[in-house]
C-alpha positions as CSV (number, residue, x, y, z in Angstrom):
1,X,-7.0,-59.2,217.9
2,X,-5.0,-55.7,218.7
3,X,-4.1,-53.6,215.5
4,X,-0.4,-54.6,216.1
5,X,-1.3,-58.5,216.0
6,X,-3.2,-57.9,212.5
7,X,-0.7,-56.1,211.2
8,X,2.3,-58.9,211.9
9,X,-0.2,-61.8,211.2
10,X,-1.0,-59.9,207.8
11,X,1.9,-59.5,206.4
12,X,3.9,-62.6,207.7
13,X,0.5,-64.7,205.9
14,X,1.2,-62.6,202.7
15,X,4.6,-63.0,202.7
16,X,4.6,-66.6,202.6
17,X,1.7,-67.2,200.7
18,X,4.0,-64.9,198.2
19,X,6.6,-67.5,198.9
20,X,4.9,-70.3,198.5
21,X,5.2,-71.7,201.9
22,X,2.5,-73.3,204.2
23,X,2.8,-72.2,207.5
24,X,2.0,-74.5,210.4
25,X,-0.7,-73.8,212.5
26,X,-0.1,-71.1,214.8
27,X,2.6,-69.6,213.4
28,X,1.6,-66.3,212.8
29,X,0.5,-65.8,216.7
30,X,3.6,-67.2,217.3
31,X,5.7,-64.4,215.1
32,X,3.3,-62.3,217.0
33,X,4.4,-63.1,220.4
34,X,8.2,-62.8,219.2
35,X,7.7,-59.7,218.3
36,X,6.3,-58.5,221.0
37,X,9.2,-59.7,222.9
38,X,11.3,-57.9,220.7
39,X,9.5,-54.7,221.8
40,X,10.2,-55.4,225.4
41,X,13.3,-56.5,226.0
42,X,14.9,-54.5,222.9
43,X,14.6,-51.4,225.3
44,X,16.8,-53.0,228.2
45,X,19.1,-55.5,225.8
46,X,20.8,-54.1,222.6
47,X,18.9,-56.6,220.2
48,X,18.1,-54.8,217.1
49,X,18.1,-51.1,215.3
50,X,14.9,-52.0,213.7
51,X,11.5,-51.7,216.0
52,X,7.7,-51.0,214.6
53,X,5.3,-54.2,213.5
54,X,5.8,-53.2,209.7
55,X,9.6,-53.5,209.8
56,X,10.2,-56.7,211.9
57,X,7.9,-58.3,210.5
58,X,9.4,-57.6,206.7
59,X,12.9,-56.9,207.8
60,X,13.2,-59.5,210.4
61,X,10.3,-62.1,209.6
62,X,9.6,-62.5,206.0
63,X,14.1,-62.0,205.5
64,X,14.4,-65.1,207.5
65,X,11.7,-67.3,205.8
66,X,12.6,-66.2,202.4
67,X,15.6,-69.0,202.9
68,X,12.8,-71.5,203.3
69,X,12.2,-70.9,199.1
70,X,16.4,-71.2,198.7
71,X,17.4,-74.5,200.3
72,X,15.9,-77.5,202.0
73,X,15.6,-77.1,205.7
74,X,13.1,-79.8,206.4
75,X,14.4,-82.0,209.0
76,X,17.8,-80.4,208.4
77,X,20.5,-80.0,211.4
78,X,20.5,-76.2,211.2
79,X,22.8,-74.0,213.1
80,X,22.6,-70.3,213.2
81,X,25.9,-68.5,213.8
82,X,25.7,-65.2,215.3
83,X,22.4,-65.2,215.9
84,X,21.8,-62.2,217.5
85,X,18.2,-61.7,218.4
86,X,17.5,-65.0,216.5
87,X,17.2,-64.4,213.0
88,X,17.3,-65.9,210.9
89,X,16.9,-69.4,212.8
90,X,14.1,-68.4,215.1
91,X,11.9,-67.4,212.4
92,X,13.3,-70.2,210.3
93,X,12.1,-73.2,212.9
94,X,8.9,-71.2,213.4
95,X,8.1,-71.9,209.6
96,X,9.4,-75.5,209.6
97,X,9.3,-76.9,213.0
98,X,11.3,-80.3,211.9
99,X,14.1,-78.0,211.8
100,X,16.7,-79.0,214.3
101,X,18.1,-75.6,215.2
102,X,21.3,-74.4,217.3
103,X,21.3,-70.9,217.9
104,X,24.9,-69.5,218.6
105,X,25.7,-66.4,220.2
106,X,28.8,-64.8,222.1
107,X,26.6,-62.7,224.0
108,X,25.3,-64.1,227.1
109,X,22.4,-61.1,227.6
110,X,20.9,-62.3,223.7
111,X,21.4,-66.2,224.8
112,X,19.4,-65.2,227.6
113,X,16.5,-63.7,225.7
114,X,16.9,-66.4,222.7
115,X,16.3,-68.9,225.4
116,X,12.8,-66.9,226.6
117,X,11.9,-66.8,223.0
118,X,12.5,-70.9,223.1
119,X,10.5,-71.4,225.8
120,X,7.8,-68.8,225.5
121,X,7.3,-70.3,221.9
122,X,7.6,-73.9,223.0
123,X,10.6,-73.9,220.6
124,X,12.7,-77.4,220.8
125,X,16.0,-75.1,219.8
126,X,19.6,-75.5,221.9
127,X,21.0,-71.9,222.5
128,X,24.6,-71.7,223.1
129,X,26.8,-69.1,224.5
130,X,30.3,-69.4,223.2
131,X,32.7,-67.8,220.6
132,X,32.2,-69.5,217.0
133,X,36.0,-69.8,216.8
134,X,35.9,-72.3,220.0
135,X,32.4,-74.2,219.6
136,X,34.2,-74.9,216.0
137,X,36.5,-77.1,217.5
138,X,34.1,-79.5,219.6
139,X,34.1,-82.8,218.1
140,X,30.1,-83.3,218.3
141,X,29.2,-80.2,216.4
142,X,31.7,-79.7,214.0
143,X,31.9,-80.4,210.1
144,X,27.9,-82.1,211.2
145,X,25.6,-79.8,210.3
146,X,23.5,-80.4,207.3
147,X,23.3,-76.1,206.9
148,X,25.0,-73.3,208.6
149,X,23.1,-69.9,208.1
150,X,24.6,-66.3,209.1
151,X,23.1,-62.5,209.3
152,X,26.0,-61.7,210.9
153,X,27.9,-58.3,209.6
154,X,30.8,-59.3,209.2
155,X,32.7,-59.6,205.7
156,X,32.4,-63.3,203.8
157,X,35.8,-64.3,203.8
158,X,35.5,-63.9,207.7
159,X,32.2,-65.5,207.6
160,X,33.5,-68.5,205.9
161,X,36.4,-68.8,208.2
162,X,33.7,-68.9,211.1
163,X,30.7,-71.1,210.0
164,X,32.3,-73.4,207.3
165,X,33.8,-75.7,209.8
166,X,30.4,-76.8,211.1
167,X,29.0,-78.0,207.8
168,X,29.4,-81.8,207.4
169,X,30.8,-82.6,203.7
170,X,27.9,-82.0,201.3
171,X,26.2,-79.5,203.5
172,X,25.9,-75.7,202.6
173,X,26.5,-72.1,204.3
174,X,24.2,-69.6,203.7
175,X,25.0,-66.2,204.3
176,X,22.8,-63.7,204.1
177,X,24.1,-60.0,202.6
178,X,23.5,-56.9,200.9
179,X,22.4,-57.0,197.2
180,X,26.3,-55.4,196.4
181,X,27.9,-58.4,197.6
182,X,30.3,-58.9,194.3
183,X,33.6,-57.5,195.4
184,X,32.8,-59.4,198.9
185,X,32.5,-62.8,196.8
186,X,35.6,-62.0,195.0
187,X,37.7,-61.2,198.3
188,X,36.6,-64.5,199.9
189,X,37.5,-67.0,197.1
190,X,40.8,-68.1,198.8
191,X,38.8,-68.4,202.2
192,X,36.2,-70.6,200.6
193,X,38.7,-72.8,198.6
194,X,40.7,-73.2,201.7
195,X,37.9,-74.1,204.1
196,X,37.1,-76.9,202.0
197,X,34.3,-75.3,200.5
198,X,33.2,-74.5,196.5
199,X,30.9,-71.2,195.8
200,X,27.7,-71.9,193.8
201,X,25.7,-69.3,193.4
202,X,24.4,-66.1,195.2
203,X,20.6,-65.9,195.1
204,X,19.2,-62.4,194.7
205,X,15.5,-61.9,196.4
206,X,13.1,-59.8,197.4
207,X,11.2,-59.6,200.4
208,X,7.7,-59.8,200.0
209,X,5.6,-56.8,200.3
210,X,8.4,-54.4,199.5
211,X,11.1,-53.5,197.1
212,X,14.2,-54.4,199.1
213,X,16.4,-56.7,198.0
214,X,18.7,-59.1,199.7
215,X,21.4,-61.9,198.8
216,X,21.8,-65.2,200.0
217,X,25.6,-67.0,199.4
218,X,25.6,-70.4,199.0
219,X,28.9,-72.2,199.3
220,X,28.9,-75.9,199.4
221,X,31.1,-78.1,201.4
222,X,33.1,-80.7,199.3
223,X,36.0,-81.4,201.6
224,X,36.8,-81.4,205.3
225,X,38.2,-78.2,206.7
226,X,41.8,-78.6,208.2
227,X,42.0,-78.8,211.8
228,X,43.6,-75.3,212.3
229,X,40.7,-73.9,211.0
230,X,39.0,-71.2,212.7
231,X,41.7,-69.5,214.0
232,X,41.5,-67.3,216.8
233,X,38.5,-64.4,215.9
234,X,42.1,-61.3,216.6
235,X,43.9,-63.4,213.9
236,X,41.2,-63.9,211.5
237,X,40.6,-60.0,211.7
238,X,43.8,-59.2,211.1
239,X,44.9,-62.0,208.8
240,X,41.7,-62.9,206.7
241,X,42.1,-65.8,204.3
């Protein structure tokens, strides 16, 4: 095993064992081999600032999972809005493989590498490339999600605008932010209340092995969201909710 490969199997085996979660097998070779495809194709494709073992693997990894100890993803329709480089729903169905996970991206070059992460990890996981604000509006995929998740940087009002209308009534959005979320929350009580959605809580935690600490927003979905809704992305950025 390479110093690298220690390193990420180490403190992705703490981290959860901090967590209380049981990996599967072969998990950690698996966060392993993500990572190292991180390192690769993060030099040609603009993926993520943060690079090192130590860092995606706390910053990336262990952020991801630490959902996993905030709501019930087990054999949950999951889809990740955003998604980026994948997190959080690659590390997500890596933990819990019962997870049935959508990732959703606008960016065809990430879609791309999501999809080599899926199949390099033997990942059952359908990447799609589309704008949130149209895949909204399919009839097969929206408001029938058990859990929409987001990393996205974008503000929550915004946010809530663009994931809330996949959640199926009784379902939750979780969107992961900053610990200074407050005046954020405040901003985007209309949105929620609009959407058809009611905030409960937000979830302060910190990642394991070091002293940085996060927020997860849960808003819960107790009525459909009216058809209009999401608007197009230029009118939602200049007319948020």
């Amino acid at each position: 095993m390479s110093a690298r490969q220690d390193e990420v199997t180490t403190i992705i085996l703490k981290g959860a064992e901090c967590l209380g979660i049981s990996l599967p097998l072969g998990a950690s070779k698996a966060f392993y081999e993500y990572y190292k495809l991180l390192e690769e194709k993060g030099k040609s494709v603009n993926l993520t600032a943060i690079s090192g073992a130590t860092e995606v693997a706390q910053l990336h990894f262990l952020d991801s999972i630490c959902l996993l100890d905030i709501a019930e993803f087990t054999n949950a329709k999951v889809i990740d809005i955003g998604s980026g480089a994948g997190f959080p729903g690659i590390p997500l169905k890596i933990a819990d493989p019962t997870i049935k996970l959508t990732l959703l991206d606008s960016s065809g070059k990430r879609i791309s590498f999501l999809e080599e992460v899926c199949h390099m990890l033997g990942l059952d996981a359908k990447c799609i490339h589309i704008r949130a604000e149209e895949y909204a509006k399919e009839i097969n995929i929206r408001e029938n999600c058990d859990i929409a998740v987001s990393r996205a940087v974008a503000k929550l009002n915004t946010l809530t605008e663009l994931c809330l209308p996949f959640v199926r009534i009784g379902g939750t959005f979780i969107a992961m932010k900053s610990i200074n979320t407050e005046g954020e929350l405040s901003e985007a009580m209309d949105a929620i209340e609009i959407l058809g959605g009611r905030f409960i809580e937000k979830i302060d935690y910190t990642i394991p092995g070091t002293d940085i600490m996060h927020s997860a927003v849960i808003i819960k979905k107790i009525g459909k969201t009216p058809s209009k809704y999401p608007r197009r992305f230029a009118r939602i950025q200049t007319s948020p909710l």
